[in-house]
C-alpha positions in Angstrom: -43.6 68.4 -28.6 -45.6 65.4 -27.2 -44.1 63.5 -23.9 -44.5 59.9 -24.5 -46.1 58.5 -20.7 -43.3 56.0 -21.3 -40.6 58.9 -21.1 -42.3 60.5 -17.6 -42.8 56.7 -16.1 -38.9 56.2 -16.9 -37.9 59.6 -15.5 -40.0 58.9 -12.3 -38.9 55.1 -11.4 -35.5 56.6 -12.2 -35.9 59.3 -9.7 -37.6 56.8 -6.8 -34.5 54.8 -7.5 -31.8 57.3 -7.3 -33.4 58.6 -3.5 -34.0 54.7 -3.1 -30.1 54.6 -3.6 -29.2 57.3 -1.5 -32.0 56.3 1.5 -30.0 53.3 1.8 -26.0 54.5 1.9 -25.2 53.2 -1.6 -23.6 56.6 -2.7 -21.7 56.8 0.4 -18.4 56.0 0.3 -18.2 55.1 4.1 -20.8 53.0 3.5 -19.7 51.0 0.3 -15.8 50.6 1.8 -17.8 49.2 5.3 -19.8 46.7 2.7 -16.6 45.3 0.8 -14.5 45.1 4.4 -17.4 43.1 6.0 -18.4 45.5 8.0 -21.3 46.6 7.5 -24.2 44.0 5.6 -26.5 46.8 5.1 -25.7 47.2 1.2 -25.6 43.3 0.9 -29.4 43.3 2.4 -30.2 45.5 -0.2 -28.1 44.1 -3.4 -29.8 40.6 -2.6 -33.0 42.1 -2.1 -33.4 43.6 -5.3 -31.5 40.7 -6.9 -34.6 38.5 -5.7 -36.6 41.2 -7.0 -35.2 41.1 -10.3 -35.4 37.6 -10.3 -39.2 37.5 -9.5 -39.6 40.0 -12.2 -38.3 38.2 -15.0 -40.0 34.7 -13.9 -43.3 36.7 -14.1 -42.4 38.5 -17.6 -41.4 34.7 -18.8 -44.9 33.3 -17.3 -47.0 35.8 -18.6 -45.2 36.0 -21.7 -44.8 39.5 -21.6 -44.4 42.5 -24.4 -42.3 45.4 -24.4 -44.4 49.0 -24.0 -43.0 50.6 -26.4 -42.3 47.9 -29.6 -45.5 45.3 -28.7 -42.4 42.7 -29.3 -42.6 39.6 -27.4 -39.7 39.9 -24.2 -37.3 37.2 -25.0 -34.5 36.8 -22.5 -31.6 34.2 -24.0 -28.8 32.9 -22.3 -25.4 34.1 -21.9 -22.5 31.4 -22.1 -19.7 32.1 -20.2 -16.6 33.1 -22.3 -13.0 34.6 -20.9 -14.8 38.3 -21.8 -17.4 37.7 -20.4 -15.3 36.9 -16.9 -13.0 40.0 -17.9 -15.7 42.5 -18.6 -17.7 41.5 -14.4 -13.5 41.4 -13.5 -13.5 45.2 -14.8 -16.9 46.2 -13.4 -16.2 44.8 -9.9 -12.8 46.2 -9.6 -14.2 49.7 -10.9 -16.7 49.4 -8.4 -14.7 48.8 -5.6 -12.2 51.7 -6.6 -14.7 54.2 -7.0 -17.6 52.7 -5.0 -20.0 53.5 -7.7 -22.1 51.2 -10.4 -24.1 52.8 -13.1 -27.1 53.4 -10.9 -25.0 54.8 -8.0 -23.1 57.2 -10.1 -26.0 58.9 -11.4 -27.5 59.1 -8.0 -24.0 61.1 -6.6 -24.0 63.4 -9.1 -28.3 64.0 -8.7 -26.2 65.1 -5.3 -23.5 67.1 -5.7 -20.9 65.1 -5.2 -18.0 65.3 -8.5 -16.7 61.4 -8.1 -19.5 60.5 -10.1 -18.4 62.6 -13.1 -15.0 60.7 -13.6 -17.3 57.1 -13.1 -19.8 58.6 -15.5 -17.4 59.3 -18.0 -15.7 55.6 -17.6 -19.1 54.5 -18.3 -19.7 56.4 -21.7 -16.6 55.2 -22.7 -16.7 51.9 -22.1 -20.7 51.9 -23.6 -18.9 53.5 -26.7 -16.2 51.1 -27.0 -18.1 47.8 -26.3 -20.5 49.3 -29.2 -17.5 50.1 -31.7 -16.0 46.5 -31.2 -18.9 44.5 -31.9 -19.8 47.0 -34.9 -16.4 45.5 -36.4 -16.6 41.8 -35.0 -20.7 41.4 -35.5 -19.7 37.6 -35.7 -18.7 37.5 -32.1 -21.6 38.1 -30.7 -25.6 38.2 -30.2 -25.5 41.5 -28.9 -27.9 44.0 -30.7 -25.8 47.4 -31.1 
């Protein structure tokens, strides 16, 4: 079996950012609740950080037009309109963020520590992937998304 260098760069960033995750107090509970009760801005330093990051990323793929690794497709990023799912869907993330203080990234990270919360949020987000891919397989004209 041959390891693509793709598949042992993924595995690597994704292990920098789950100790990157946990260096900073966003698997802590404590530290999440502090964040959302204005408390504590150290999470908020970090979110808008890698925000500006992100957004300094994708200026530089658009600039230099850009192609993936792994297809040698051109990186195309289109625009979302805003629709009332749209609004639901970041309603639904946000409030299962705050009741679990846990995203994707974070969940991953508190399991990589021991700690069980992240199975149930791990579990919500299988679901939810499997769900979001069932309904646009039936309603393909409803949206752009790829599935």
């Amino acid at each position: 079996m041959q390891v693509k260098v793709t598949s042992v760069a993924a595995i690597g960033l994704g292990t920098a950012f789950g100790f990157l995750l946990v260096s900073v107090g966003a698997t802590s509970f404590d530290v999440m609740a502090e964040m959302f009760l204005f408390k504590n801005f150290q999470l908020p330093i970090v979110l808008a950080m890698a925000m500006m990051t992100g957004v300094v990323g994708v200026w530089m793929i658009q600039r230099m037009k850009a192609s993936s690794i792994i297809s040698q497709e051109a990186i195309e990023y289109k625009k979302i309109k805003y629709s009332p799912r749209l609004i639901m869907g970041a309603l639904f993330f946000g409030i299962g963020w705050a009741l679990t203080a846990s995203c994707p990234g974070t969940a991953v990270a508190m399991l990589g520590e021991g700690k069980l919360i992240g199975l149930p949020v791990v579990a919500g987000i299988i679901a939810g992937t499997w769900a979001f891919g069932l309904y646009h397989r039936s309603h393909p004209e409803e949206s752009d998304c790829q599935v």
